[in-house]
C-alpha positions as CSV (number, residue, x, y, z in Angstrom):
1,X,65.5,70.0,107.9
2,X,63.6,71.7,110.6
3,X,60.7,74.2,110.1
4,X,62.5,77.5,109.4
5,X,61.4,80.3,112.4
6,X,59.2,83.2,111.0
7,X,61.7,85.1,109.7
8,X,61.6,89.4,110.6
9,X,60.4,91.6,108.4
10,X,62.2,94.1,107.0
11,X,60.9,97.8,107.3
12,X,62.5,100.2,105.6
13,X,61.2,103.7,105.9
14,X,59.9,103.8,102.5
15,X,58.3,100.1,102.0
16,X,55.4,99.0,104.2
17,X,56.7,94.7,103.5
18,X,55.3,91.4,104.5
19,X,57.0,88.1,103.4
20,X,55.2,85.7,101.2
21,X,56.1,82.0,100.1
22,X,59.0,81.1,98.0
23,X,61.7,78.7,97.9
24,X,65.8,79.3,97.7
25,X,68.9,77.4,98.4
26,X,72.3,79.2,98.7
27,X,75.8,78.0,98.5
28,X,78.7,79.1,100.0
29,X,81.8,78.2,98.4
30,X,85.1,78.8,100.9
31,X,88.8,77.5,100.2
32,X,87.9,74.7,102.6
33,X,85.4,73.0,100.3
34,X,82.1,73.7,99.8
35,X,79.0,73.6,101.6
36,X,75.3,73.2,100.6
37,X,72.4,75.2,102.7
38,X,68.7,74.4,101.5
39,X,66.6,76.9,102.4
40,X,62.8,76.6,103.5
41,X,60.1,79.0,101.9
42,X,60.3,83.0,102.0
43,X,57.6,86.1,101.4
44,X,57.8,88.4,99.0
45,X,58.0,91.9,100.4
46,X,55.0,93.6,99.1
47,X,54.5,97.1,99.0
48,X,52.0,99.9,97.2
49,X,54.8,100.9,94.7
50,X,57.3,97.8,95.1
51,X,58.6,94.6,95.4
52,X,61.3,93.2,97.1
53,X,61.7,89.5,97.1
54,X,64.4,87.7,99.2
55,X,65.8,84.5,100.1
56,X,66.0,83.0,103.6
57,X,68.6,82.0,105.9
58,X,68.5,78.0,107.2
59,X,66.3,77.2,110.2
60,X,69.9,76.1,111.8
61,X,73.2,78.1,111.2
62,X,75.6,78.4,114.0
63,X,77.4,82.0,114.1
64,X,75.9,83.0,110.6
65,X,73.6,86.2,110.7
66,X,70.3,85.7,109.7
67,X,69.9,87.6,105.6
68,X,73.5,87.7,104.7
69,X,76.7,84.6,103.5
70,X,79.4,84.0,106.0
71,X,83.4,83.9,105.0
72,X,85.8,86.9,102.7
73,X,86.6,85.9,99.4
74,X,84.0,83.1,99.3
75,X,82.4,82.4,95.6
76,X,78.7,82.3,97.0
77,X,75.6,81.3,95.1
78,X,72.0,82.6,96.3
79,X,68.6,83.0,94.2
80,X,65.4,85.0,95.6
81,X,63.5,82.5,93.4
82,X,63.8,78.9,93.2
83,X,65.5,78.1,90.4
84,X,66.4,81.1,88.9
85,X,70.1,80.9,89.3
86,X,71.6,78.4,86.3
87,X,72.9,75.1,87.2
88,X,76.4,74.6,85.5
89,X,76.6,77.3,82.9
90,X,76.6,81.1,83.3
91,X,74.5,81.9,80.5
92,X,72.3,79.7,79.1
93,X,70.5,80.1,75.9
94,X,67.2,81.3,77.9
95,X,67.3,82.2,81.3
96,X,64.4,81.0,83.8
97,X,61.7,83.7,84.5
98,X,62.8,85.4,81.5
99,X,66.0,86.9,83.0
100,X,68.7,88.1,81.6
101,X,72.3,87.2,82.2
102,X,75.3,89.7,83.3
103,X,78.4,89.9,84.3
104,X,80.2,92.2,86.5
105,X,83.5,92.6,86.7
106,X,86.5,93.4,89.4
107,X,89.6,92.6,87.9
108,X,90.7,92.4,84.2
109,X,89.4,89.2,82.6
110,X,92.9,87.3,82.8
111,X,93.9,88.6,86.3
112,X,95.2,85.8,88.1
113,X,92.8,83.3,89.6
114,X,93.5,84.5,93.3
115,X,93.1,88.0,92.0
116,X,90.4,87.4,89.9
117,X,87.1,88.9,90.6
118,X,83.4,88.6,88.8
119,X,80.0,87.6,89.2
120,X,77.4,86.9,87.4
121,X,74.0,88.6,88.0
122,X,70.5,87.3,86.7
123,X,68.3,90.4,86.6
124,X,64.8,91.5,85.0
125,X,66.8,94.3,82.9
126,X,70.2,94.3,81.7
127,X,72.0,97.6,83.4
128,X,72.0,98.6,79.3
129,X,68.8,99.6,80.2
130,X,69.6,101.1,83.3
131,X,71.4,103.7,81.4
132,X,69.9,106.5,79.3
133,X,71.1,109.3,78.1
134,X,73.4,110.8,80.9
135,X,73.4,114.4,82.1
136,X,76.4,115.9,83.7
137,X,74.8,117.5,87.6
138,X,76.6,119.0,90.1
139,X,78.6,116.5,92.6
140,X,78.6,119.3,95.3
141,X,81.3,118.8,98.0
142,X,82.7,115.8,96.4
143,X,86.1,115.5,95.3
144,X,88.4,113.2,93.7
145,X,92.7,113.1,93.2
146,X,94.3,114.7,92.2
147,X,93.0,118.3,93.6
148,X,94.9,121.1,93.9
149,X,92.0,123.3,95.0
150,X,93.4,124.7,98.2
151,X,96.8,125.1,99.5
152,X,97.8,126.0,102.9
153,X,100.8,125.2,105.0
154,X,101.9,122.1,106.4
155,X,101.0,121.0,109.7
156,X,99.3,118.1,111.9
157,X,95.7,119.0,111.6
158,X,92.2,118.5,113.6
159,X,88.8,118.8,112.8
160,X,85.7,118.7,115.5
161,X,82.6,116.8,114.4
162,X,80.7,118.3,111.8
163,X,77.5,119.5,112.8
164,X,74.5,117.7,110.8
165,X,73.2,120.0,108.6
166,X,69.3,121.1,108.5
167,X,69.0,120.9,105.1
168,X,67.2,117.4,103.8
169,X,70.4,115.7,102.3
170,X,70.8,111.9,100.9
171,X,73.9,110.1,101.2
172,X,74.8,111.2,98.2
173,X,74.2,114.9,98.9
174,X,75.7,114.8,102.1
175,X,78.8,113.6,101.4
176,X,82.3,116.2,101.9
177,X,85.5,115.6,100.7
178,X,88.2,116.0,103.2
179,X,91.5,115.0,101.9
180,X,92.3,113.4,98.4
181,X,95.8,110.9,97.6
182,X,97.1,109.7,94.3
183,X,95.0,109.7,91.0
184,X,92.0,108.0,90.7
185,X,92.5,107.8,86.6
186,X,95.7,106.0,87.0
187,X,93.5,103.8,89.6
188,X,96.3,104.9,92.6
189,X,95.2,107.0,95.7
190,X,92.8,107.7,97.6
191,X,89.8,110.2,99.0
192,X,89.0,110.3,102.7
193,X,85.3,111.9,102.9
194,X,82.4,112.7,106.0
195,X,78.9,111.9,105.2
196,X,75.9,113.9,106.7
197,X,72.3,112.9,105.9
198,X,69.8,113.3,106.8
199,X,67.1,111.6,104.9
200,X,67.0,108.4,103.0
201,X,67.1,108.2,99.2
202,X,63.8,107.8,97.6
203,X,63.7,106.6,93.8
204,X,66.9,107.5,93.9
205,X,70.4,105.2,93.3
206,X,73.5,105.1,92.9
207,X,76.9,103.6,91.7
208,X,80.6,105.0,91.7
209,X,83.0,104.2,89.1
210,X,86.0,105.4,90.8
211,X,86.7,103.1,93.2
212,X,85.5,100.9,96.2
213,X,83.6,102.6,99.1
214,X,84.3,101.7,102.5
215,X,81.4,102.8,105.0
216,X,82.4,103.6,108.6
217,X,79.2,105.2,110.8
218,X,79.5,106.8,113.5
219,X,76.2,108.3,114.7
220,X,72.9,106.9,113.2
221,X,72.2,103.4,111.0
222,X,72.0,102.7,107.6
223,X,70.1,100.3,105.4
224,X,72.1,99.5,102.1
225,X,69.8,98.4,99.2
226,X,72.0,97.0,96.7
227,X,71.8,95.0,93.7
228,X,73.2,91.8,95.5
229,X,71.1,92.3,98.7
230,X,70.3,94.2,101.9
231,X,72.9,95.4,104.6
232,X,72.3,97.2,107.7
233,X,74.9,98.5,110.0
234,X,75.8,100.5,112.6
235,X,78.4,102.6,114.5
236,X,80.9,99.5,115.1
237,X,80.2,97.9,111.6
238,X,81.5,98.5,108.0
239,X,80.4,98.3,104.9
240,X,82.6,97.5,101.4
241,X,80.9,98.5,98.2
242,X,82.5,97.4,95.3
243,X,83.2,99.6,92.1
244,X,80.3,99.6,89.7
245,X,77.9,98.2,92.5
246,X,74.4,100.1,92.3
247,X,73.1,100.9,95.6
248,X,70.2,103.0,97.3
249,X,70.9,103.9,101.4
250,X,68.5,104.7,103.9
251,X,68.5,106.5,107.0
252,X,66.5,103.7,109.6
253,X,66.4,105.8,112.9
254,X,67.0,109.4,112.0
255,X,69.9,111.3,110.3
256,X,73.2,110.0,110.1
257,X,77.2,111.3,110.3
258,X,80.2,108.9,109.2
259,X,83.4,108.5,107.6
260,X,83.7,107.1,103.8
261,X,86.9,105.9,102.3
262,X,87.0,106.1,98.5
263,X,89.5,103.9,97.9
264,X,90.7,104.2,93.7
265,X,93.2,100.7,93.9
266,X,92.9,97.3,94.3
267,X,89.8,96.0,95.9
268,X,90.5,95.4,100.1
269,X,91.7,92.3,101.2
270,X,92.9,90.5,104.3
271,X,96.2,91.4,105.0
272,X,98.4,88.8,105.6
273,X,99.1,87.3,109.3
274,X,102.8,86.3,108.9
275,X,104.4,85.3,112.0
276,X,101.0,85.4,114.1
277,X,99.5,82.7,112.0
278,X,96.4,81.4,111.2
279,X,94.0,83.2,113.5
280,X,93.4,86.7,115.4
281,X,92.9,90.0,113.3
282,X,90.1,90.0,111.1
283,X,88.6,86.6,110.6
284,X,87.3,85.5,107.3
285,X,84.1,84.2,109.0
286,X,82.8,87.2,110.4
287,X,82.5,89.4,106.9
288,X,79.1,89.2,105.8
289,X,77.7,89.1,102.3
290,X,73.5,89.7,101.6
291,X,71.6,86.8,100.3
292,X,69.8,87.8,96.7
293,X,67.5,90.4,97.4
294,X,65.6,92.0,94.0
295,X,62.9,95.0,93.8
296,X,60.5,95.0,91.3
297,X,59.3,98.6,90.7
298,X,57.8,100.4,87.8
299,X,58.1,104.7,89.0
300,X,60.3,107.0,87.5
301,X,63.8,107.2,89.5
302,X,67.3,109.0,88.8
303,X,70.3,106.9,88.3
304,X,73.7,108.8,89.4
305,X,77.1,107.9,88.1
306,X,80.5,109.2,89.5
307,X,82.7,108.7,87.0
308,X,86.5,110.4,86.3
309,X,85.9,112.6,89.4
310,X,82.2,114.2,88.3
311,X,78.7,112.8,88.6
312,X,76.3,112.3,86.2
313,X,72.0,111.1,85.9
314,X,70.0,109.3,84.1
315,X,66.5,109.5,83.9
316,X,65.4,105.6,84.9
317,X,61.2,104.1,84.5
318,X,62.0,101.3,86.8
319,X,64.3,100.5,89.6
320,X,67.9,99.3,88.8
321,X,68.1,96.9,91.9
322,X,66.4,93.9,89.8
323,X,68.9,91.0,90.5
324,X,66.6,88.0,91.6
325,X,70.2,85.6,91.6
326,X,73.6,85.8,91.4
327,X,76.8,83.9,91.9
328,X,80.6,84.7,92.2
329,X,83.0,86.7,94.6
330,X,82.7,90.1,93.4
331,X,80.3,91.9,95.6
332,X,79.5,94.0,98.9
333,X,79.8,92.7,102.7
334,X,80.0,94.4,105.6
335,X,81.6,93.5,109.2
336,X,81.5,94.1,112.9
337,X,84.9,95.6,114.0
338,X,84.1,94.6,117.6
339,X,84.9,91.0,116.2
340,X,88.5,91.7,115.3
341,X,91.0,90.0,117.7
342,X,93.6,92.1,118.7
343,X,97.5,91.3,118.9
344,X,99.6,92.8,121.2
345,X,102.8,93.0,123.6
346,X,102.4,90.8,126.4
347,X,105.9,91.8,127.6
348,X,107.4,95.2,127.0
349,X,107.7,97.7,123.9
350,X,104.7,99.5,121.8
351,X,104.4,97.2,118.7
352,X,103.7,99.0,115.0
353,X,100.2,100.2,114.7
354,X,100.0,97.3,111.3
355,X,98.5,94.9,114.1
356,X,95.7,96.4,114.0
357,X,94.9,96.1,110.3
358,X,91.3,94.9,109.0
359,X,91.8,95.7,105.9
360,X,94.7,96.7,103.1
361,X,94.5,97.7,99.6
362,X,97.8,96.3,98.5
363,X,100.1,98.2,96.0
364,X,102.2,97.1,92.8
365,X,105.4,97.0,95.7
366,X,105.0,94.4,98.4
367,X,104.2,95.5,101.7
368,X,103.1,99.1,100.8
369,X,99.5,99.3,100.9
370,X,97.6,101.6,98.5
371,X,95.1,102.3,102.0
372,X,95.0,100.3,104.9
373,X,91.9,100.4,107.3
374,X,93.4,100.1,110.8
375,X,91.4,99.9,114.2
376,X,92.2,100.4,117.4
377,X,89.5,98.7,119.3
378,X,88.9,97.7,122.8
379,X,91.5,95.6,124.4
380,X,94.2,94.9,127.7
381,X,97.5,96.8,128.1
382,X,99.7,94.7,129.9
383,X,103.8,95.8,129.0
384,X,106.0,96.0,131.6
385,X,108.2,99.1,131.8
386,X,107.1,100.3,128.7
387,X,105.6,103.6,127.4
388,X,102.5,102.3,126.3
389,X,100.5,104.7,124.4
390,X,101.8,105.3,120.8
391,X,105.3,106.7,120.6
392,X,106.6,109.8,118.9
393,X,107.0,109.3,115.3
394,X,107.3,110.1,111.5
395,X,105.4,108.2,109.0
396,X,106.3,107.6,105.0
397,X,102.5,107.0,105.2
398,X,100.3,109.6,105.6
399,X,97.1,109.2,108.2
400,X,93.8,109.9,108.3
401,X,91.8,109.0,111.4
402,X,88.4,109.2,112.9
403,X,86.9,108.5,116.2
404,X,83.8,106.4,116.8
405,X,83.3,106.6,119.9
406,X,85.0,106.6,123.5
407,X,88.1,107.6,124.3
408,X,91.7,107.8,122.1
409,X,94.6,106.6,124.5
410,X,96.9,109.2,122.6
411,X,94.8,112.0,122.9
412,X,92.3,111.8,126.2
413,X,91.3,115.7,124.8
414,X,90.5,117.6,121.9
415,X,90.0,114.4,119.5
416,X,86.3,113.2,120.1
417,X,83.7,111.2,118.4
418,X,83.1,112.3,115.4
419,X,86.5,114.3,114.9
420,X,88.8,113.8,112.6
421,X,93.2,114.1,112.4
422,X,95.3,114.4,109.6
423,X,98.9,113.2,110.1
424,X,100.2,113.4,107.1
425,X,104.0,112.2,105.2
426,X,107.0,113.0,107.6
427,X,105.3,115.4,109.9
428,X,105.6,114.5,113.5
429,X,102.8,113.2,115.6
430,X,102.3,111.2,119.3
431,X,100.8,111.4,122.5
432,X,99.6,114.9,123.4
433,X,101.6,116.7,126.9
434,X,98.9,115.3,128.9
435,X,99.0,111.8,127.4
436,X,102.7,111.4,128.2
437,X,102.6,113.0,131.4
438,X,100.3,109.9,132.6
439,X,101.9,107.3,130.8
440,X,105.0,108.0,132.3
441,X,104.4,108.2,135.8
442,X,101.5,105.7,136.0
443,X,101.4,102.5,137.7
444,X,102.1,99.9,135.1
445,X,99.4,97.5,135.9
446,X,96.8,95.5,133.9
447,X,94.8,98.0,132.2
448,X,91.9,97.4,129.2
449,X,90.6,99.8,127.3
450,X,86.9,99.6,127.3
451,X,84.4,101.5,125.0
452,X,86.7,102.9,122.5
453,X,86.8,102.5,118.9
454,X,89.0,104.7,116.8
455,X,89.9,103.9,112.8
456,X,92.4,105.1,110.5
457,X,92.7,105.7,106.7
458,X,96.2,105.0,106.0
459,X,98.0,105.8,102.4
460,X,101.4,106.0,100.8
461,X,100.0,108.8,99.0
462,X,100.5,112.6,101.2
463,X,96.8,113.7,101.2
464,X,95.9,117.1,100.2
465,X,93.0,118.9,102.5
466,X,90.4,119.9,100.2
467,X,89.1,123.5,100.3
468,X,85.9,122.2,102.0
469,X,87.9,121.1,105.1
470,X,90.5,124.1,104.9
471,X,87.5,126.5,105.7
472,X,85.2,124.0,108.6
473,X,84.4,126.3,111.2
474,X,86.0,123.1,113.6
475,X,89.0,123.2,112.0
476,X,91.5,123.3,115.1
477,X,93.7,126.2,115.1
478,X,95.6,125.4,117.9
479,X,95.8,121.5,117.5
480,X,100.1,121.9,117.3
481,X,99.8,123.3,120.8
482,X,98.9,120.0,122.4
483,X,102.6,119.4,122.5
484,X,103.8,122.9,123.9
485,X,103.7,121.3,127.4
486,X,106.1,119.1,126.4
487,X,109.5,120.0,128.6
488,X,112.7,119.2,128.2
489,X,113.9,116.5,130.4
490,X,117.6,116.1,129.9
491,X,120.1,116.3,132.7
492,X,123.3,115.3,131.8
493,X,124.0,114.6,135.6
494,X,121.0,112.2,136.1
495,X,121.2,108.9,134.1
């Protein structure tokens, strides 16, 4: 194998790191079979007060990002020092650079194989010591179903951006509950937050034993230490953290504003292609997982647990994010939306908005989705005497959505980057007056849609606005009245 290129060096706000020597291999595990990458020598990041060690990426890799494991679903292997990951057991009698052997786990232990989700982590404490004795604190603005805190009539609702506050706020501080679904003790529902911060965690992690977080910026990046590995995004990429992951994030160019879905089901999946086939959506090659990353560090820090809907700490001597190897398929990744291939009519007619599913978060019934993460990216409208923008409609599922940035088709004003709509169960909803308006009297040519990126939360559960988001100063009062232009149209005399 080739001389591996210098690889970058990572520079968190925090850690002053250089790499030094250190060999790793990796394997990545896929339906398809199996496939072996050797890995030449790292450095280990060094730093006044820490450690982080990492393996590398091979010298030669077509299409896989540099620090993180290709494919969704993959059982991957990866080890930040050589060796330290056990070769046909899971936990042997003593563990190699006096390590200690844990497993985390997804699923119930007898789940079925497809549904079955672990992995087994080789870290310089076992998270028993990562755990003192726990204090209840305040979880500020965070809420979790069910919550009955606020009631107000029904309606289509719309929130402006939420200005970021001056106040110095982690991610964990920052974060505001919008709308909750379901019940996250009976492990059904959902909570569809905004996170504002704006200044990295410092000694400071976290892990939430709710449910899954799904990540979704949308001004600023973040750096997500976890115990499995580093990810980075931006607006345009996602992150999943699994339940029970622990996890520090840090603000790399300034403060930051997003959308989080708190998702208390099944883990996400890939939802299934049926009649399209094998390809487009979301490929299973573009979701990235972090290569073994550990931090050594002996400083006091706080450990935060949410857990049944409050949030507790732990004083902590050390940090928790010690994992020097680990295998299995239970763990974070994140993914660029502006890889998803979008499907489409290519002849007349408005398909269902399910083609543009990433993700879903099946249900106990078939074809109901617990939440599905839904995108409507860049692409072509090409259908021929068609209305092509959404059409008018009632939903059994109720809809959260955000705006990234651009442009919505549906709604050229009023919903902007950084906004938010709630549509929820069997309330009307479509193109605005001045949407429909175009759309109807345009020239049906060729048109794409270029530098737009809107997502949506969707649940079977109605979501209830939480009393944070009843009283936002951006709350729209008037958003109904972007359908008062509407006329009526009929003339019995003009077919």
């Amino acid at each position: 194998m080739n001389e591996a290129p210098k690889p970058k060096t990572l520079k968190p706000k925090t850690l002053r790191s250089t790499f030094g020597k250190n060999e790793s291999r990796r394997t990545s595990k896929a339906q398809g079979g199996e496939q072996a990458f050797a890995t030449p020598s790292s450095k280990a990041l060094k730093a006044k007060e820490s450690k982080i060690t990492s393996s590398l990426q091979p010298s030669r890799t077509i299409g896989v990002t540099e620090g993180y494991m290709s494919g969704f679903g993959n059982s991957f292997e990866t080890e930040a020092l050589p060796g330290a990951l056990p070769v046909g057991r899971n936990s042997p009698q003593r563990c190699r650079y006096g390590l200690y052997a844990e497993q985390l786990s997804g699923s119930p232990f007898t789940a079925p194989r497809a549904a079955n989700e672990r992995s087994w982590l080789y870290r310089i404490r076992p998270s028993v010591k990562h755990s003192g004795r726990f204090r209840k604190v305040d979880i500020g603005l965070w809420r979790t179903a069910p919550c009955h805190e606020q009631e107000m009539p029904i309606g289509q609702l719309r929130w402006g951006p939420q200005a970021l506050p001056k106040k110095k706020l982690n991610f964990l501080e920052g974060m505001r509950t919008m709308t909750t679904a379901g019940d996250a003790g009976t492990l059904a529902g959902m909570g569809a937050h905004v996170y504002l911060a704006t200044r990295s965690m410092q000694d400071e992690y976290f892990y939430n034993a709710d449910g899954e977080m799904l990540i979704v910026p949308q001004q600023g990046r973040l750096r997500i230490f976890t115990e499995f590995g580093i990810i980075d995004i931006e607006p345009g990429e996602i992150a999943v953290i699994p339940r029970g992951v622990k996890l520090r994030v840090e603000l790399t160019d300034g403060a930051a504003r997003g959308y989080m879905c708190e998702n208390y089901g099944g883990a996400f999946t890939l939802p299934e292609r049926g009649p399209i086939g094998a390809n487009c959506l979301a490929n299973a090659r573009d979701f990235l997982t972090p290569i073994a990353a550990f931090e050594d560090k002996e400083k006091p820090s706080k450990l935060y647990v949410k857990w049944g809907g409050q949030l507790f700490a732990t004083e902590l001597l050390h940090s928790p994010l010690d994992v020097v190897a680990w295998h299995g398929n239970y763990a974070p990744y994140k993914y660029d939306l502006r890889r998803f291939s979008p499907v489409g009519a290519i002849s007349f007619d408005h398909p269902d908005p399910s083609i543009f599913s990433v993700l879903t978060a099946p249900s106990e019934t078939p074809g109901t989705a617990n939440v599905d993460f839904i995108i409507f990216p860049e692409r072509w409208s090409v259908a021929e005497n068609t209305f092509r923008p959404p059409w008018y409609h009632m939903n059994i599922m109720a809809e959260f959505m955000g705006l990234i940035y651009g442009v919505y088709d549906a709604k050229p004003q009023g919903f902007v980057p950084g906004g938010i709509s709630l549509h929820n169960c069997m309330l009307p909803h479509g193109p605005d007056a001045e949407a429909f308006a175009h759309a109807s009297e345009t020239e049906l040519k060729p048109v794409k849609l270029t530098n737009t990126l809107a997502f949506m939360f969707e649940t079977r559960f109605p979501q209830r606005v939480t009393k944070y988001a009843a009283e936002l100063d951006v709350l729209d009062a008037d958003y109904a009245q972007c359908w008062q232009g509407l006329k009526k149209r009929f003339d019995p005399s003009k077919p």
